[in-house]
KEVEXKE-737503 format. One record per residue: x, y, z of N, C-alpha, C in turn. Coordinates in steps of 0.001 Angstrom, whole numbers. Example, Ala and Ser with C-alpha at 12.3 -4.5 7.8 and 13.67 -1.06 7.14 Angstrom:
<zapas>
[[13190 -5690 7800] [12300 -4500 7800] [13200 -3300 7800]] [[12850 -2250 7080] [13670 -1060 7140] [12900 30 7870]] 
</zapas>
This chain:
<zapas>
[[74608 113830 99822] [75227 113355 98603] [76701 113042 98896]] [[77359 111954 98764] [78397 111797 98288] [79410 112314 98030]] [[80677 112521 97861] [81359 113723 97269] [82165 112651 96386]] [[82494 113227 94960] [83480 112857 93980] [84471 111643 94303]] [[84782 110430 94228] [85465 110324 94525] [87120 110572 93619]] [[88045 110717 94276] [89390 110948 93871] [90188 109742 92802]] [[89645 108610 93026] [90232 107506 92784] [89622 106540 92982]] [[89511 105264 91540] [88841 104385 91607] [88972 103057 93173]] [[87752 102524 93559] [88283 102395 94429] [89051 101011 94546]] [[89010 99903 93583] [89708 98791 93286] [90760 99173 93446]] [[91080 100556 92508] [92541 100669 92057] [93113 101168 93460]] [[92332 101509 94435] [92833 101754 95667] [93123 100705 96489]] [[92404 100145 96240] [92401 98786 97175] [93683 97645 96496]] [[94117 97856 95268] [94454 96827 95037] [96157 98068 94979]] [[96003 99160 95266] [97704 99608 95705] [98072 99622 96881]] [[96795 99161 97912] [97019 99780 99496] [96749 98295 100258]] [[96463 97745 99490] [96237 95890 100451] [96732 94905 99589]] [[96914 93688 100290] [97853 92564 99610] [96799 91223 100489]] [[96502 90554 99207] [95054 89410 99642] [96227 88167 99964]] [[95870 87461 100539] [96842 86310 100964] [95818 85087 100671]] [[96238 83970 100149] [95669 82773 99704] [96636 81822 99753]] [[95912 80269 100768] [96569 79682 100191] [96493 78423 99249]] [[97526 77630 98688] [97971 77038 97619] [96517 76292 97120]] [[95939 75685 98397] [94595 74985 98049] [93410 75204 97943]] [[93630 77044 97667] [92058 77495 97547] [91609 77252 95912]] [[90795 76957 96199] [90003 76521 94526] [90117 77896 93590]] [[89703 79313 94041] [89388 80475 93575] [90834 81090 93491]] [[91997 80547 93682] [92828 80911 93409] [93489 82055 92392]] [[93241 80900 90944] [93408 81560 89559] [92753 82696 89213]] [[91940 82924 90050] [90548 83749 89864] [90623 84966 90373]] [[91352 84614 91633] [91658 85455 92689] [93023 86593 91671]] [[93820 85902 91707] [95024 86464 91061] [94390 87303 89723]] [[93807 86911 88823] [93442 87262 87500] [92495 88846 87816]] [[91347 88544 89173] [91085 89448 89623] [91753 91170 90038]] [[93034 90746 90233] [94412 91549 91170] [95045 91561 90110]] [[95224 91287 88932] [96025 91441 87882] [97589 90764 88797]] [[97394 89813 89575] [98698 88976 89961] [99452 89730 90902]] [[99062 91269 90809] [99866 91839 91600] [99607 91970 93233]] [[98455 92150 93633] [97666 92633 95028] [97722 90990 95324]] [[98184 89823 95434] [97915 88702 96060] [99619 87734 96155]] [[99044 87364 97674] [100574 86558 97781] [100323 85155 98663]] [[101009 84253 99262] [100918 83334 99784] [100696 83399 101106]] [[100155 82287 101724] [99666 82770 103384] [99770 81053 103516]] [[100072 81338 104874] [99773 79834 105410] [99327 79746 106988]] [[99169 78541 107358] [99021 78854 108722] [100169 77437 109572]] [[101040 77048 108743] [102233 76687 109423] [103342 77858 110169]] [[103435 77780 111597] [103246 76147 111966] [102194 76709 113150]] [[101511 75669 113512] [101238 75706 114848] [100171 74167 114776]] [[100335 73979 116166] [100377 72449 116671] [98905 72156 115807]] [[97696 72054 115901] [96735 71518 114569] [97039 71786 113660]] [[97949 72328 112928] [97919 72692 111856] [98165 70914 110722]] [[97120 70550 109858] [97661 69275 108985] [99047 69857 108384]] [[98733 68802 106862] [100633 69351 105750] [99884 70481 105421]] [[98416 70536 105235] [98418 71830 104212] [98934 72716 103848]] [[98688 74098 103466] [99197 75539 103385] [100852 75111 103186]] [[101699 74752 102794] [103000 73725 102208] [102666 74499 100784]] [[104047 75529 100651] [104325 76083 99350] [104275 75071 98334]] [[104678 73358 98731] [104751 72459 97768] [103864 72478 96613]] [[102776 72347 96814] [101512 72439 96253] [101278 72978 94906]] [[101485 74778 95743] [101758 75833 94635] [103011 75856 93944]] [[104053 75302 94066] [104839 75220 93574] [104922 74614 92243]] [[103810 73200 92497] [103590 72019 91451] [102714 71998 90943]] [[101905 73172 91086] [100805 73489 90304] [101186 73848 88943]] [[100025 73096 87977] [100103 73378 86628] [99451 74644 86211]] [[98408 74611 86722] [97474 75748 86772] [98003 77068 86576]] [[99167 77605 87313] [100432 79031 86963] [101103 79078 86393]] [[101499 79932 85853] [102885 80510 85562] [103712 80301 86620]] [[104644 80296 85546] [106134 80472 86588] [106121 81901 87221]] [[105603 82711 86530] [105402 84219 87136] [104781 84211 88127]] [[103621 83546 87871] [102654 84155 88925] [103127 83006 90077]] [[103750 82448 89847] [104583 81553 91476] [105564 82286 91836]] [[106010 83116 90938] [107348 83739 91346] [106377 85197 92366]] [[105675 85757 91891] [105055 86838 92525] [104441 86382 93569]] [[103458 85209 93566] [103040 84634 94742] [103910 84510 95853]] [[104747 84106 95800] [105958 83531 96813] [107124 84323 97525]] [[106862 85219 96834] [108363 85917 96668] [107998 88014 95814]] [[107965 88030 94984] [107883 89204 94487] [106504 90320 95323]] [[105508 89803 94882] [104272 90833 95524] [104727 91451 96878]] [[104817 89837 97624] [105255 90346 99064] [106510 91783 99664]] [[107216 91454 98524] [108523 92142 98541] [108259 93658 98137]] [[107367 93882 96955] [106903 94737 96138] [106199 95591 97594]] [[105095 94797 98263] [104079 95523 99053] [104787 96441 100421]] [[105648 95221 101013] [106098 96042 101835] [107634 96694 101421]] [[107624 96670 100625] [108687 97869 100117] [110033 97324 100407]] [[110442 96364 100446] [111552 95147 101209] [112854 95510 100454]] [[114418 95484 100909] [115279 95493 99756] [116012 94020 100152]] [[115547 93590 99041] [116504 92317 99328] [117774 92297 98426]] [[118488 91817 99028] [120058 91956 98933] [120309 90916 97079]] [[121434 91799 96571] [121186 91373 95446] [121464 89311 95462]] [[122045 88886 95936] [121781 87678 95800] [120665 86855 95788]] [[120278 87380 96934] [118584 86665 96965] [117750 87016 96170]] [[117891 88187 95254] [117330 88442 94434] [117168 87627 93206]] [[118419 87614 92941] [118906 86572 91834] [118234 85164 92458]] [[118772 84710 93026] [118232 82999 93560] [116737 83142 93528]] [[115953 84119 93763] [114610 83946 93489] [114503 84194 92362]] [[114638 84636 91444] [113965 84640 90234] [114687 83885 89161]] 
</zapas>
């Protein structure tokens, strides 16, 4: 048998990992809504020599589909949030 567990395990998964997607995945919105916006951030695979324009923050940037939030967390906040980052108060400001 099993033993109890301590803690749900989403809620584990979604304090202890960070999903990376990028701008042109279809499941996107889905993805995020899934994570409550928080457990997901941007990924790309620039640069390296095959790489097309894809994975280009542009995209997500000009997407209608988000919030300004959830571009701001995509891009910038989650990432910062996950690995525990201190960014200096300016850059702070200029990102948000």
């Amino acid at each position: 048998m099993m033993p109890e567990m301590p803690a749900d395990p989403l809620e584990t998964f979604r304090e202890r990992c960070l999903v990376t997607v990028e701008a042109e995945e279809a499941i996107l919105p889905t993805t995020i809504d899934f994570f409550g916006g928080r457990a997901v951030a941007w990924s790309s695979d620039l640069p390296h020599f095959d790489c097309e324009d894809y994975g280009r923050p542009d995209a997500l940037v000009a997407s209608e589909g988000l919030t300004d939030e959830q571009k701001f967390r995509l891009l910038h906040a989650n990432a910062v949030d996950f690995f525990d980052l201190e960014v200096p108060g300016r850059a702070r400001e200029a990102a948000e």
